[in-house]
N, C-alpha and C positions, 0 to 999 in steps of 0.2 A: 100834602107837600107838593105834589106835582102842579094843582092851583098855584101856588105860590109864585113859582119860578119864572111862568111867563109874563105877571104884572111885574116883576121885578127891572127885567129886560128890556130896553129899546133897540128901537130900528134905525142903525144908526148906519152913517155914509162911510166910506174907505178913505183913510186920508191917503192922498197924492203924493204924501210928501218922501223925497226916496231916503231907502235906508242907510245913510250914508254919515259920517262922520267928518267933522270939518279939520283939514288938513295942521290948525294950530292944536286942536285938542290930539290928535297923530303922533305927533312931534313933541308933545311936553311929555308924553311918554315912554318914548322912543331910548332914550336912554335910561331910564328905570328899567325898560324889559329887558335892556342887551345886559345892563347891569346883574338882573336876577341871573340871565342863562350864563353868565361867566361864572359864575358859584357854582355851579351844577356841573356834573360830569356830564360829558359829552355824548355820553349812551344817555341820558337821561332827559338831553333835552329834545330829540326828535322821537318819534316810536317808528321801528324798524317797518321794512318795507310789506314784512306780511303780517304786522299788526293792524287790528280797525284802531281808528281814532275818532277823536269827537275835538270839538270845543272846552278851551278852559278861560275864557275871557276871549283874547286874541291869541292866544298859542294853541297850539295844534298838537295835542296828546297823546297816548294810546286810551284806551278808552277804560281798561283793566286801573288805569292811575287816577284817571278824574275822580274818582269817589272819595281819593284819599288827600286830591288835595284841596277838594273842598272842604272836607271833615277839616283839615290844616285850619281854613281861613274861619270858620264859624267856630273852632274851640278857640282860637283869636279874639274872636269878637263876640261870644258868649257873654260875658259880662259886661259891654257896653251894646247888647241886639238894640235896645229903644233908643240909645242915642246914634248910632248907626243907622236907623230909619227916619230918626229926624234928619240927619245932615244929608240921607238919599232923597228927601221928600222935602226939603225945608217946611217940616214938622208937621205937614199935613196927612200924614201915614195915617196919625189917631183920628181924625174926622173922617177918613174915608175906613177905616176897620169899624168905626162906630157904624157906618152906615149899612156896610155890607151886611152886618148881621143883623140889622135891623132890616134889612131887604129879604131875608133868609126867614125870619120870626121865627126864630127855633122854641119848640116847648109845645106841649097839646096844650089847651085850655081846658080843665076839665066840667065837667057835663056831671048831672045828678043823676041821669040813666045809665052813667057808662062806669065800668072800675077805672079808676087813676092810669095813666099807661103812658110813659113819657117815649123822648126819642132816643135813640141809639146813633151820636153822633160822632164821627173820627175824624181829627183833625192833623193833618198832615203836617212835617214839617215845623209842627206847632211847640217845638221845645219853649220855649218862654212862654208858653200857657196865656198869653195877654187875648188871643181871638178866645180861646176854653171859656175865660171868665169873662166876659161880654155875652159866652153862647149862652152861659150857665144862668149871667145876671138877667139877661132877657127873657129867658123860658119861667125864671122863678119869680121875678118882680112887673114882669107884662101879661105873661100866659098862665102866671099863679102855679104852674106846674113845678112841681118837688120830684119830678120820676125821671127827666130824664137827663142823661149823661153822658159823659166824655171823653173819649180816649185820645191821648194826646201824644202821638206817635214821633219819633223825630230818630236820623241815623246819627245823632250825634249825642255824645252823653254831657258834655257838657252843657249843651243847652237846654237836655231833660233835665240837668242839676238847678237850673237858672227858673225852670217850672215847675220843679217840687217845692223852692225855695217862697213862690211868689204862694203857691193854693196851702203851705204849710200850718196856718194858721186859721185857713177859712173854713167857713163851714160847709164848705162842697167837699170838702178832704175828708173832716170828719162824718160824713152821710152818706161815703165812699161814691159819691157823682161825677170823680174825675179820678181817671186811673193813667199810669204813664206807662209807653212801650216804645222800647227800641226797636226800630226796624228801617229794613230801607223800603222806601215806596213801592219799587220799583217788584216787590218780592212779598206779600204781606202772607205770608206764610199763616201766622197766627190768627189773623183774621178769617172765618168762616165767610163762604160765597152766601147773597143774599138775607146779609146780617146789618147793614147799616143803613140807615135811614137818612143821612145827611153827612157826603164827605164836604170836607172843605180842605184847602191847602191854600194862606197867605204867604205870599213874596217867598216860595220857595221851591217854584217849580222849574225857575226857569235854571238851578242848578244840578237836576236830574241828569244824569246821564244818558237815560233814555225816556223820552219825555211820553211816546206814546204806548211803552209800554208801561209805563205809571197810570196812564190814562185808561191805558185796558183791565188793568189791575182794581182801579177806580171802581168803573164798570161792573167787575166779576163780584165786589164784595157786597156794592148797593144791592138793599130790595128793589125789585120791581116797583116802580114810580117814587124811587130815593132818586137824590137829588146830589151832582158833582156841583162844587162851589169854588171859582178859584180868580185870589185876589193877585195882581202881578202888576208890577212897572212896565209899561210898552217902550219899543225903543224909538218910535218918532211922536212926536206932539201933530195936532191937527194942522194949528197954524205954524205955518214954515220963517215966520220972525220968530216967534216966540222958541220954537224949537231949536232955532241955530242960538238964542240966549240958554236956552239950559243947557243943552249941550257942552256951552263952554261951562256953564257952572259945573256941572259932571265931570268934566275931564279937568277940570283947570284947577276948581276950588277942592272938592269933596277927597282926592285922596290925600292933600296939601294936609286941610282938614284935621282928618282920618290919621296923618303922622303926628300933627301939632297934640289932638285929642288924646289921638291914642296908644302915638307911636306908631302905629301900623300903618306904613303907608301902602303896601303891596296887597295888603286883604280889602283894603278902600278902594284901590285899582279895578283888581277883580268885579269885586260888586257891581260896580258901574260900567266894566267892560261885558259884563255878564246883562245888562238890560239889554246894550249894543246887538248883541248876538242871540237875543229872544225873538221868537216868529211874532210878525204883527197880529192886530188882534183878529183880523180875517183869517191869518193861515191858520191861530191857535185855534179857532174855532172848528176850521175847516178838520181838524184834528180831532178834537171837542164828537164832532160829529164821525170821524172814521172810527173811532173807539165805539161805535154804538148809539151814541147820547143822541136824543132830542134836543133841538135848538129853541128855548123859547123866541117867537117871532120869524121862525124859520120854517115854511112850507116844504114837507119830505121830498116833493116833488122836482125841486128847484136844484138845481145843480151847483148854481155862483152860491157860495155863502154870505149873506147880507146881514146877518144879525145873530142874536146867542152873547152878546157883549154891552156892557154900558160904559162908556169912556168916563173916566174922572181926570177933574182940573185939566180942560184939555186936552187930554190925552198923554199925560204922564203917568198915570194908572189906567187899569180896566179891571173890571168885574164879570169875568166869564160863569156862565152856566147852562148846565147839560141836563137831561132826565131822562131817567133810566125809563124804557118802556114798560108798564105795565103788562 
């Protein structure tokens, strides 16, 4: 596995472009937020002065509430996650999940001298099970391997309901190759230190509450030379045209969208104010790497972080990855 990681990864430039948000997309939601905080009791919408807070989109939280009110927006949106990724990605989500795991090649290829021995895979955040069976179908129809397996963690039950429902009928269910657990990242209690072989977490890191302590947590449960996999929307595009056009689509179309689709326009909001306020892919890396991890393309030695990242479309996705050291 530690092979893998580095051909997967290129060296790639900093975009320039600042992290900023254009003053019409500000404004089209400027009265939907004041609108939410007038519902909300008044102790509810600030957190007192000796509380810690974090981020929950653009509102300023205590940090004890973000868990829950992300749990809110994803039992929300539970039953529509794949069209929700389409209207964040204009439907490119599925070509780059394909890719990712085929950048990953999960599954041993088995050998005539060796007993069958698959991998040991967790997949974070992964309630709708859609990365699980991609990892499942590539190890078993590429790498021929039948051994290895999945566990598909998510803090939210709904969305585990939404991944029992999709592997209910397959045959990774019935061969018990995919197993579902509730947990939050950030705590994996259940999971044993130096038991996985390959974590992964798509588009759902950047709702963590504490992002580097997920990351160290990451860390503690990989074997030595397991492998951190993590797919997420960045919040600036390379090219600064092209960036100030999705941005309006982001703010302008997607939670419109997200009400006409689904009714939900305030969990659409979220989402997309929640890319806004994700570290670019230099700092996540630079993170990537204080957790411990190997940067593939990245010399120990080197202080600036240059690489550990592959931009998609742009730079509307990236595809980070760390390895545990040997």
């Amino acid at each position: 596995m530690t092979s893998l990681a580095p051909r997967a990864a290129k060296r790639l430039r900093l975009s320039n472009t600042p992290r900023s948000v254009c003053t019409d997309c500000r404004r089209t939601f400027a009265s939907s937020v004041r609108a939410q905080q007038q519902q909300q009791p008044a102790s509810s919408q600030h957190a007192r002065q000796d509380e810690k807070t974090t981020h929950f989109g653009f509102d300023t939280v205590a940090e004890n509430l973000k868990a829950s009110r992300v749990a809110a927006v994803f039992s929300s949106v539970a039953s529509n996650y794949d069209t929700m990724n389409d209207l964040m990605s204009l439907g490119i989500h599925r070509l780059w999940k394909d890719h990712f795991v085929r950048s990953l090649n999960p599954g041993i290829r088995p050998t005539t001298s060796a007993q069958p021995q698959g991998q040991r895979i967790l997949d974070i955040a992964g309630g709708t099970g859609d990365i699980a069976f991609r990892m499942l179908d590539h190890a078993t129809n590429i790498n021929r391997d039948t051994q290895t397996s999945v566990i598909v963690s998510d803090i939210n039950p709904e969305m585990l309901g939404e991944g029992r429902k999709r592997f209910s009928t397959s045959p990774y269910q019935a061969a018990g190759r995919v197993s579902f657990m509730e947990a939050n990242a950030e705590q994996l209690d259940q999971v044993e230190s130096n038991s996985i072989d390959l974590y992964t977490v798509a588009f759902g890191i950047r709702n963590f509450t504490h992002k580097q302590k997920a990351l160290e947590e990451a860390f503690r449960v990989l074997k030595p030379g397991g492998v951190f996999a993590c797919l997420e929307f960045a919040p600036n595009l390379n090219n600064p045209v092209m960036n100030a056009v999705y941005k309006r689509w982001s703010f302008g179309a997607i939670p419109l969208i997200g009400q006409i689709v689904a009714a939900d326009r305030d969990s659409y909001q979220y989402l997309v104010e929640s890319i806004e306020k994700f570290p670019s892919q230099q700092e996540f890396a630079g993170m990537i790497r204080d957790a411990g991890f190997l940067l593939p393309g990245q010399r120990p030695e080197d202080e600036v972080v240059k690489a550990g990242w592959e931009d998609l479309t742009m730079g509307i996705a990236a595809i980070h990855k760390g390895v545990k050291p040997a």
